[in-house]
C-alpha positions as CSV (number, residue, x, y, z in Angstrom):
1,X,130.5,108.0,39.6
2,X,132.7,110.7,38.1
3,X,131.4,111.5,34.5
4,X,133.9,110.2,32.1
5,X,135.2,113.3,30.8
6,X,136.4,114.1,34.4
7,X,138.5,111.0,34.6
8,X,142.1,111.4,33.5
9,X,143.0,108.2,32.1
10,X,146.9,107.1,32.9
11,X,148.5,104.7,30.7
12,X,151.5,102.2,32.2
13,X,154.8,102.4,31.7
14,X,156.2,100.2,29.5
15,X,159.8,100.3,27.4
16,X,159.6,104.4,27.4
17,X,155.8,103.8,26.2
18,X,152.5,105.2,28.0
19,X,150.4,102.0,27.1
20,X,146.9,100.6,28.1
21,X,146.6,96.3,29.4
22,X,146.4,94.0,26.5
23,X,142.8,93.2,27.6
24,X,141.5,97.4,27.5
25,X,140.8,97.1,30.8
26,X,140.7,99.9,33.0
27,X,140.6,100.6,37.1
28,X,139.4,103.8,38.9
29,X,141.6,106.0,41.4
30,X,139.3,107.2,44.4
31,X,140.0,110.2,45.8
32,X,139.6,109.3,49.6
33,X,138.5,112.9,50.8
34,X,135.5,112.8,48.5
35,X,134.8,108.7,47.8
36,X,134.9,110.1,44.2
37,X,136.6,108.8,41.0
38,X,139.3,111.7,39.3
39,X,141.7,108.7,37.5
40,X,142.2,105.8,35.5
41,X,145.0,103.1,34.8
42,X,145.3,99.8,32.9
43,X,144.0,96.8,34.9
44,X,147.6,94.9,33.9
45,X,147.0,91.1,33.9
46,X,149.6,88.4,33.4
47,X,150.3,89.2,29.6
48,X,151.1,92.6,30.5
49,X,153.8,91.7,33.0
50,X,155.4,89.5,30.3
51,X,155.8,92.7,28.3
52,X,157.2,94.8,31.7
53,X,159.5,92.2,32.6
54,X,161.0,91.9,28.5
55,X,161.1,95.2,28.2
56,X,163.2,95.7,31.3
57,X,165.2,92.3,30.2
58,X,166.2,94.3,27.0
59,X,167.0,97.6,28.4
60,X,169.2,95.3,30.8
61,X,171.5,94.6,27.9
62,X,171.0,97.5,26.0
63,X,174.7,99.2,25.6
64,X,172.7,102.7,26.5
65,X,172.5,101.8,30.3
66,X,174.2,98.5,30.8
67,X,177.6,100.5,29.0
68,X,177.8,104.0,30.5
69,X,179.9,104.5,33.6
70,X,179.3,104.9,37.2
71,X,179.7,108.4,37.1
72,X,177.1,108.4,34.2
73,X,174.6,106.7,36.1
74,X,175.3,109.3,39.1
75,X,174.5,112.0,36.5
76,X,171.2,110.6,35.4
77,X,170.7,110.3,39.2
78,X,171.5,114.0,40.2
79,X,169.7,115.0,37.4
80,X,166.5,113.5,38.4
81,X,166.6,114.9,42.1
82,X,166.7,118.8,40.4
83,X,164.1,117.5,38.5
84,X,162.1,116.3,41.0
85,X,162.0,119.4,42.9
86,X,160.8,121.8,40.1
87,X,157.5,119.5,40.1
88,X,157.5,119.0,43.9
89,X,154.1,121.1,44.5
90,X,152.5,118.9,41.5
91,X,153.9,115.9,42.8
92,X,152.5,116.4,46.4
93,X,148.7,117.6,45.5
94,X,148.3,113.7,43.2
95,X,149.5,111.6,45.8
96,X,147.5,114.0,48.3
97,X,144.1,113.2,46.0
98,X,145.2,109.7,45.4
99,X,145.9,108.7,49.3
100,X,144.6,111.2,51.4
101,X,147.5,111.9,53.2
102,X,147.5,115.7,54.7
103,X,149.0,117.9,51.6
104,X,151.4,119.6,54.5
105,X,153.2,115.9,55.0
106,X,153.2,114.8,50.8
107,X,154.8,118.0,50.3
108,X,157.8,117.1,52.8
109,X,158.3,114.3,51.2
110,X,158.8,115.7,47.8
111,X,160.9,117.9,48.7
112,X,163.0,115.1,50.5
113,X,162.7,112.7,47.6
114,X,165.5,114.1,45.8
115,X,168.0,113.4,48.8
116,X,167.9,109.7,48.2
117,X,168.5,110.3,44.7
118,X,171.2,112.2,45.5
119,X,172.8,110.3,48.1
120,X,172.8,107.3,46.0
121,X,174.2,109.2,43.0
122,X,177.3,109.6,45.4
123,X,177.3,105.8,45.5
124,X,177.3,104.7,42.1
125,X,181.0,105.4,41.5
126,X,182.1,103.9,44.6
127,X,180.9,99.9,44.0
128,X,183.7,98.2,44.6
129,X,185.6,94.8,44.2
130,X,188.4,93.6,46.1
131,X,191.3,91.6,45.3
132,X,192.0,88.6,46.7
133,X,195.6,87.7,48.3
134,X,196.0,83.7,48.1
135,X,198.5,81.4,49.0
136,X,199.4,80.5,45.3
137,X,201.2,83.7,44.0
138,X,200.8,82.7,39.9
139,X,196.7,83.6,40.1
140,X,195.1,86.7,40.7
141,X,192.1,86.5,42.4
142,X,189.7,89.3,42.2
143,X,186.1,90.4,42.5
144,X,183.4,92.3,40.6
145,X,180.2,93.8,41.9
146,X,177.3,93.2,39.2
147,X,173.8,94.6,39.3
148,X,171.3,91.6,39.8
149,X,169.4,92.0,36.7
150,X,165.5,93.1,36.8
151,X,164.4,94.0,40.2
152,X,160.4,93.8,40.7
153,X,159.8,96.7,43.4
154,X,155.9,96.6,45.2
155,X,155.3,99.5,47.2
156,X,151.7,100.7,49.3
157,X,149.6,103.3,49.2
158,X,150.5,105.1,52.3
159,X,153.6,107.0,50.8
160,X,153.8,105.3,47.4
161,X,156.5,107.8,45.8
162,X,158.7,108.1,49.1
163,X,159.0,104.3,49.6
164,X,159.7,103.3,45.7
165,X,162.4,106.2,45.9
166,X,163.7,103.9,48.6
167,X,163.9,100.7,46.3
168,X,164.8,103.0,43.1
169,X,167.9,105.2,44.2
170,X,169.8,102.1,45.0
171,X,168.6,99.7,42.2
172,X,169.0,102.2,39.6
173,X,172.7,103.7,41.3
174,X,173.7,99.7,41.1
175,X,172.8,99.5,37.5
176,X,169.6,97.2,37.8
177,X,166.6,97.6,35.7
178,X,163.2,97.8,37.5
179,X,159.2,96.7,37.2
180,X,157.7,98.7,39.7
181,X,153.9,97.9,40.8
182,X,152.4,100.3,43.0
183,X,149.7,99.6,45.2
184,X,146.3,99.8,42.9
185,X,144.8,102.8,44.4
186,X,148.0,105.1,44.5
187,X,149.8,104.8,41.2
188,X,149.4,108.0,39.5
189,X,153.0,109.5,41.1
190,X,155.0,106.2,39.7
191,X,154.2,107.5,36.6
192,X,154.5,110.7,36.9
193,X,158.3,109.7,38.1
194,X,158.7,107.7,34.4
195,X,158.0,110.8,32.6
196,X,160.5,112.9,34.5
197,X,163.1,110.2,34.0
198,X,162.5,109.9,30.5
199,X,162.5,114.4,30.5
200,X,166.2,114.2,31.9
201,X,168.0,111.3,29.6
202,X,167.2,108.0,31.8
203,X,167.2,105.4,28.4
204,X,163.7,103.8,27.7
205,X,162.7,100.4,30.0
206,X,165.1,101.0,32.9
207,X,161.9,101.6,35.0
208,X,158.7,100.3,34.0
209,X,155.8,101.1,36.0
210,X,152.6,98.5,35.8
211,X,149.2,99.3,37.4
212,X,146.9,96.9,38.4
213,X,145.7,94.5,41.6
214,X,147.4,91.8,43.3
215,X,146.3,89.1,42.4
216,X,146.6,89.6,39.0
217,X,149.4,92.1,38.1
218,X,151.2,91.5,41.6
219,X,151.4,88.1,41.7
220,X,152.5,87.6,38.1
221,X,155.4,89.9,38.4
222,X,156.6,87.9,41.8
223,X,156.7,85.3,40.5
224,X,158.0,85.8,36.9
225,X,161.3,83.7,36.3
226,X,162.7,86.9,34.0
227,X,163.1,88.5,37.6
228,X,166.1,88.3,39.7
229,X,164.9,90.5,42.7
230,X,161.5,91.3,44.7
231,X,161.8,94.4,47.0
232,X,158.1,94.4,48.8
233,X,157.0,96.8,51.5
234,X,153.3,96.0,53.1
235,X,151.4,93.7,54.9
236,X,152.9,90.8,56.3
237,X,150.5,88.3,54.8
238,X,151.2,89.3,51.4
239,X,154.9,89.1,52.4
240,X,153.9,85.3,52.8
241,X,152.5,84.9,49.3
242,X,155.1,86.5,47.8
243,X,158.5,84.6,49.3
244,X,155.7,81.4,47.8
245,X,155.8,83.6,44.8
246,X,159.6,83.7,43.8
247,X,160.2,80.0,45.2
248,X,160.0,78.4,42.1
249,X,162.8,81.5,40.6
250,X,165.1,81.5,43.8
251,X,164.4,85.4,43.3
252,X,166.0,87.0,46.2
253,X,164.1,88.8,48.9
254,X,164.0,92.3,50.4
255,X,160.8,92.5,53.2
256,X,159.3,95.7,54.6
257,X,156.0,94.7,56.5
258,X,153.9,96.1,59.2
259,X,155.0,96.8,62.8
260,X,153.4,97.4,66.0
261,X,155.9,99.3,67.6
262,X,155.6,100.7,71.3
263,X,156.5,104.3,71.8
264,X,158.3,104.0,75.6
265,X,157.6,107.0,77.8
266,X,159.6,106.7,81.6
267,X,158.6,108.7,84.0
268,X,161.7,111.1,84.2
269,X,160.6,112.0,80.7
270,X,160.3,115.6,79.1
271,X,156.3,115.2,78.8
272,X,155.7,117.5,76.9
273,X,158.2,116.3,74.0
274,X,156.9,113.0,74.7
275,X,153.5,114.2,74.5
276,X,154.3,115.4,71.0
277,X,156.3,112.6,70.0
278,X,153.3,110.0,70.9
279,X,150.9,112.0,68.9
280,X,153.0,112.2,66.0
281,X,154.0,108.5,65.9
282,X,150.3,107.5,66.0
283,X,148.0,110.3,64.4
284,X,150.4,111.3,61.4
285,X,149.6,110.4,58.5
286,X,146.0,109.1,59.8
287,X,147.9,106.2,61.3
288,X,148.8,105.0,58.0
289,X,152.9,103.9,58.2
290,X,154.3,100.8,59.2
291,X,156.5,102.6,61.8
292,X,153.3,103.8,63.5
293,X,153.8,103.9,67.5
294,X,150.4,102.5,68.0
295,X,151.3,101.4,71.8
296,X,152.1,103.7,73.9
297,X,153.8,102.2,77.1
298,X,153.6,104.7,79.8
299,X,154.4,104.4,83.5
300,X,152.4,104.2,85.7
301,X,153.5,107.4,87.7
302,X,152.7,109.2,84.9
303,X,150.5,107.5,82.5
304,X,147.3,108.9,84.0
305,X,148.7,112.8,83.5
306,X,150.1,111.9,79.7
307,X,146.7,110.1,79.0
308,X,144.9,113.3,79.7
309,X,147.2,115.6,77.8
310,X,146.4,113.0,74.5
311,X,143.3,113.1,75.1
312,X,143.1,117.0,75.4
313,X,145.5,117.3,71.9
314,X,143.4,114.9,69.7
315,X,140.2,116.4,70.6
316,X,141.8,120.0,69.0
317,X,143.4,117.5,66.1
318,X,141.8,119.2,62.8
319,X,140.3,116.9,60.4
320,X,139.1,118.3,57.3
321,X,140.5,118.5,53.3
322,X,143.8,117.0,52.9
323,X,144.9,119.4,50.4
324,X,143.9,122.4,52.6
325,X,147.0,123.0,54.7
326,X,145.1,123.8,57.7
327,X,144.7,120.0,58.1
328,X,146.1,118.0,60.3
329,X,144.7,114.6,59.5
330,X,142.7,113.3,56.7
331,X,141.3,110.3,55.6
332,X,142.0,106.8,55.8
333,X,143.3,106.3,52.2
334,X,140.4,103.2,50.9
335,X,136.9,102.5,52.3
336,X,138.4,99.0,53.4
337,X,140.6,100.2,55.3
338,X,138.1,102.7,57.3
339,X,136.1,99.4,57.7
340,X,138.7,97.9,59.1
341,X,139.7,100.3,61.1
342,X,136.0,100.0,62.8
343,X,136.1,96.7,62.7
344,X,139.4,96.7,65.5
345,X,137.6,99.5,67.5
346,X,134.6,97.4,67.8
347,X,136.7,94.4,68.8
348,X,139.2,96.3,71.5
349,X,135.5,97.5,73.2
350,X,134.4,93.8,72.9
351,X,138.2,92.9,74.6
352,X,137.1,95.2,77.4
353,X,139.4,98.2,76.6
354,X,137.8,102.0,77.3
355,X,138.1,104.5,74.7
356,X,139.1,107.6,76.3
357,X,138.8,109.8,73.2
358,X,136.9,109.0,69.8
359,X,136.3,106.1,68.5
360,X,133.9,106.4,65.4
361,X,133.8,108.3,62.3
362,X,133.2,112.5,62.8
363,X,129.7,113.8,63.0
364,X,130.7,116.5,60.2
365,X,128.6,116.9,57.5
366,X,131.3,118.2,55.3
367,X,133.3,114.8,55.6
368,X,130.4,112.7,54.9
369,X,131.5,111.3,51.9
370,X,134.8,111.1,52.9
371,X,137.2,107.7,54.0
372,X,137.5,109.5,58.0
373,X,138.1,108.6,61.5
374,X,138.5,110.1,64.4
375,X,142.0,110.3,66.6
376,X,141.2,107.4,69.0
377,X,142.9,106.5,72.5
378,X,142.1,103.4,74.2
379,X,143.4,102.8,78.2
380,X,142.8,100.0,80.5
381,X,144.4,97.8,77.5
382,X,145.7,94.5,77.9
383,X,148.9,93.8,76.2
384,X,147.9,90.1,75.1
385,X,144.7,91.9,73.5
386,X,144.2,91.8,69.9
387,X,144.2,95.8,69.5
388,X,147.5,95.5,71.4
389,X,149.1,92.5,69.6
390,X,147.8,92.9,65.7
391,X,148.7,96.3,63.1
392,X,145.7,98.1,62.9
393,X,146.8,100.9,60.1
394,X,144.7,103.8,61.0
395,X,144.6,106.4,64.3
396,X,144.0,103.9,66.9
397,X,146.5,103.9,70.3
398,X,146.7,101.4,72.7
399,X,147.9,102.4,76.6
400,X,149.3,100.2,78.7
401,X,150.5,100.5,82.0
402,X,154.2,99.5,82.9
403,X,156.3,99.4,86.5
404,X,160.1,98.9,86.0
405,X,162.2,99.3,82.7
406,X,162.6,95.4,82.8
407,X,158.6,95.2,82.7
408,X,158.9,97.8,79.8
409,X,161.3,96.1,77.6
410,X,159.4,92.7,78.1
411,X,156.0,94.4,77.3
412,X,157.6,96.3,74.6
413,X,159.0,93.0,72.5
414,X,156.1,90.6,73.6
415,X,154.7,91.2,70.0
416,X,155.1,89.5,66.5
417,X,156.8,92.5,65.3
418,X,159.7,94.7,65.7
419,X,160.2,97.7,63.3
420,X,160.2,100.7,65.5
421,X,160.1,101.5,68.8
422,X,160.4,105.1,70.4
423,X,162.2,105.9,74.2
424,X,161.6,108.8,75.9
425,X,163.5,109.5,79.3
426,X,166.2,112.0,80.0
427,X,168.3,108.9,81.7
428,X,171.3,108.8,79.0
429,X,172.5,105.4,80.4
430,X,168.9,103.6,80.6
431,X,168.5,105.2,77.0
432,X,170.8,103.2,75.9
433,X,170.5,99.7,77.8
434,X,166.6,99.7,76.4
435,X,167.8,100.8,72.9
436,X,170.0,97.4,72.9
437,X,167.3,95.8,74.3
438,X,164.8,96.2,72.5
439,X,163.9,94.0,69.6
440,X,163.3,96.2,66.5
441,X,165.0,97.7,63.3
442,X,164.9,101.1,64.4
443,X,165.0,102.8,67.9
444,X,164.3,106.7,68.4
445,X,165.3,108.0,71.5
446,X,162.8,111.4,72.4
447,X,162.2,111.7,68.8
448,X,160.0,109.8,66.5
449,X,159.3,109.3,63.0
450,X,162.8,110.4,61.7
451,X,164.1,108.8,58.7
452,X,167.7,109.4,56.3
453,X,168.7,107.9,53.1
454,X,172.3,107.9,55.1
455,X,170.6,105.3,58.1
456,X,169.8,101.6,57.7
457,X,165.9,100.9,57.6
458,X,164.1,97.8,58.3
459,X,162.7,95.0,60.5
460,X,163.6,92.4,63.2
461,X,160.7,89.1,63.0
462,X,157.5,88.9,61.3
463,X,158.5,93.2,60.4
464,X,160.7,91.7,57.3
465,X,164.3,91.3,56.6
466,X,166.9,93.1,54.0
467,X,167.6,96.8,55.0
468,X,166.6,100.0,52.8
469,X,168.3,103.5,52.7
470,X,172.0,103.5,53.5
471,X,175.4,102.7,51.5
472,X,174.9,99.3,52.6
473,X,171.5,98.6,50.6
474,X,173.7,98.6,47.9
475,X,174.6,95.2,48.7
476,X,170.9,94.3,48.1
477,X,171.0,94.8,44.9
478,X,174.4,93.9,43.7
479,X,176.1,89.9,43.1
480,X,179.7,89.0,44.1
481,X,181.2,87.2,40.9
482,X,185.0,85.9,41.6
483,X,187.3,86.3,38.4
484,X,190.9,84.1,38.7
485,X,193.8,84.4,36.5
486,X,196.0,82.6,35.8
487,X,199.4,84.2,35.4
488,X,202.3,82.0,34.6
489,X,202.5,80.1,31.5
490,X,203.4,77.0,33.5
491,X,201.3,73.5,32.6
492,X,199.8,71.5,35.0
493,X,198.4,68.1,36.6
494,X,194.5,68.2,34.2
495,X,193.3,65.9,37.2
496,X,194.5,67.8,40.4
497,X,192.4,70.6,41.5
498,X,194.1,74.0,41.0
């Protein structure tokens, strides 16, 4: 253990307040390159969520945020993007010590962050009703587009400020307010995000930020009756628990969960881009993302010559210090989920698949005491295989052989999931046939890992429903209410429907 006075001690967000649990009790944040302790938040039990959820209940009604104007809210929004970026460097080195994730990659995303803010600042103003023609000319029919109420946002630690940006930009532009849980291990960046919104004007209790683990603190807020919306992005088990969670409240639903999406590559493709585009979709971020291209289905004319050239790149793959920027992969962000990670190397050997290229933690002293694993490729892998079939979360690829596009596509959606899925051939028309075909959210064609606040995110089966990022998330977090008025001053028949 860290000595105490080494440990930075983070209270939660609560009603514009920094605040410890109501029980003093107090979680470490491990940094993943070291095993170490450099944090601490509030362990947040049930009690505490009943203070989240009120205070976000009062700044609902509060005239400071529920009164201002559209174009107000897009102020507060634009404001907070500039802000953003003049703490961009600060922003990236905590959630680089808190997750592990290469400093080089945090950094891009900070100084992305700011466009969804942006883009959904160009949104606020533009929430519109409609008016309704009807048959019976004395009523006017119209409608209004009303923020839900409090939205209860759970986001993971892979990129914990990136993926609540997500949920916030369009809550906040649709004028909801907002308990936000990150995941327990990665929430120092939530908070840092409170005291930038309080800095530019953002009134207190519009986001509250609670820290603690799931069982306790999650589970509490899912299923708190005060809330009107759950937006969740992680496993799809907890996904399960949760939609039991907001049963009881009829809270709606937005579901991000895991993938295990197939990155395609024909054999009239550019290998080298493909090459590229493989070892980014699996080996980025550690493996770490949801949208993680963990099978790579290559054909058989040229999967033995793109096997080689992986193997050959993720032997020269640098693993070392996140924050140094000379590193291209760190460590897995917990030690359960570098256990884990074993634990489904050890079972695709046991399923009979080879590993071509590492497989086991690095021999480096200097990474001893560190959450690291090497870049592993596995061949002669069935599809129907566990390593093939289940999300792994960590730098693990699975090749499988394929013959014909049809064989491809049927490979491609023979899994539970369907996020993402990359295609890589210089054949414009079988481009787009597989894109239709295939079943999943998102479809890159010889690109991967590309993302907009402008394009629709999200899952086809057990990957989640709801979309995030695009005008149309706005939707998601707004209610239709139908208003009718009555314009003559005509009586009429009490007992006859209007």
């Amino acid at each position: 253990m860290a000595s105490p006075e080494l440990i930075e001690r983070y209270g939660m967000a609560i009603g514009g307040e920094f605040v410890g649990s109501d029980a003093d009790k107090w979680m470490d944040i491990l940094n993943p390159a070291t095993g170490k302790p450099w944090a601490s938040v509030p362990a947040a039990e049930a009690v505490d969520i009943d203070r989240a959820v009120a205070a976000a209940r009062r700044a609902l009604r509060d005239p400071a945020w529920r009164e201002i104007s559209p174009m107000a809210r897009a102020e507060l929004l634009h404001r907070l993007a500039e802000r953003i970026k003049q703490d961009a460097k600060r922003l990236a080195e905590l959630e680089t010590r808190a997750n592990g994730k290469i400093i080089r990659e945090t950094a891009a995303q900070m100084n992305v962050i700011p466009n969804w803010f942006h883009y959904f600042a160009g949104a606020a103003d533009k929430i519109f009703g409609e008016t309704i023609p009807l048959e019976k000319t004395s009523v006017l029919n119209y409608t209004l587009r009303e923020p839900l109420g409090v939205v209860a946002m759970i986001v993971p630690w892979n990129s914990p400020l990136l993926l609540a940006t997500w949920k916030l930009a369009p809550a906040l532009a649709a004028g909801n307010t907002v308990v936000l849980k990150p995941a327990d291990t990665t929430p120092i960046t939530a908070l840092e995000l409170v005291r930038l919104m309080k800095e530019v004007g953002f009134p207190d209790g519009v986001v509250n930020v609670v820290t603690g683990y799931g069982p306790q603190a999650g589970a509490a807020l899912v299923s708190h009756p005060g809330v009107a919306k759950v937006s969740f992005t992680g496993g799809t088990e907890t996904a399960r628990a949760i939609i039991r969670g907001t049963a009881q409240n009829l809270a709606r639903l937005t579901l991000e969960l895991g993938g295990k999406s197939p990155n395609i590559v024909f054999d009239d493709a550019p290998l080298d881009a493909a090459m590229n585009g493989v070892i980014a979709g699996i080996f980025a971020a550690s493996g770490q993302t949801c949208i993680a291209g963990s099978r790579l289905l290559a054909h058989a004319r040229v999967h033995d010559e793109l096997v080689g050239h992986l193997v050959e790149r993720a032997k020269r793959i640098k693993l070392g210090d996140p924050l140094d920027w000379e590193t291209e992969m760190g460590p897995a962000a917990t030690r359960a989920q570098l256990d884990k990670i074993k634990q489904y190397v050890e079972l695709g050997i046991d399923e009979g698949a080879a590993v071509a290229w590492g497989g086991d933690s690095p021999d480096d002293p200097a990474l001893g005491g560190g959450f690291y694993f090497e870049p592993t490729i596995f061949t002669n892998v069935a599809n129907t295989s566990r390593i093939a079939q289940e999300e792994i979360f960590g730098p693990v690829l699975a090749a499988v052989r394929f013959a014909t596009e049809e064989d491809a596509i049927a490979t491609a959606n023979s899994v539970p999931y369907g996020l993402a899925a990359g295609v890589w051939t210089r054949d414009l028309q079988r481009a787009h046939r597989v894109a239709r075909a295939l079943e999943a959210g998102t479809v890159w064609v010889n690109t991967y890992r590309a993302v907009s606040p402008a394009s629709p995110f999200g899952g086809y089966k057990a990957s989640g429903y709801g979309r995030e990022n695009w005008h149309g998330t706005i939707d998601e977090y707004t209610q239709v209410k139908s208003v009718w008025i009555e314009l003559s001053t005509a009586t009429r028949d009490p007992f006859v429907m209007r």
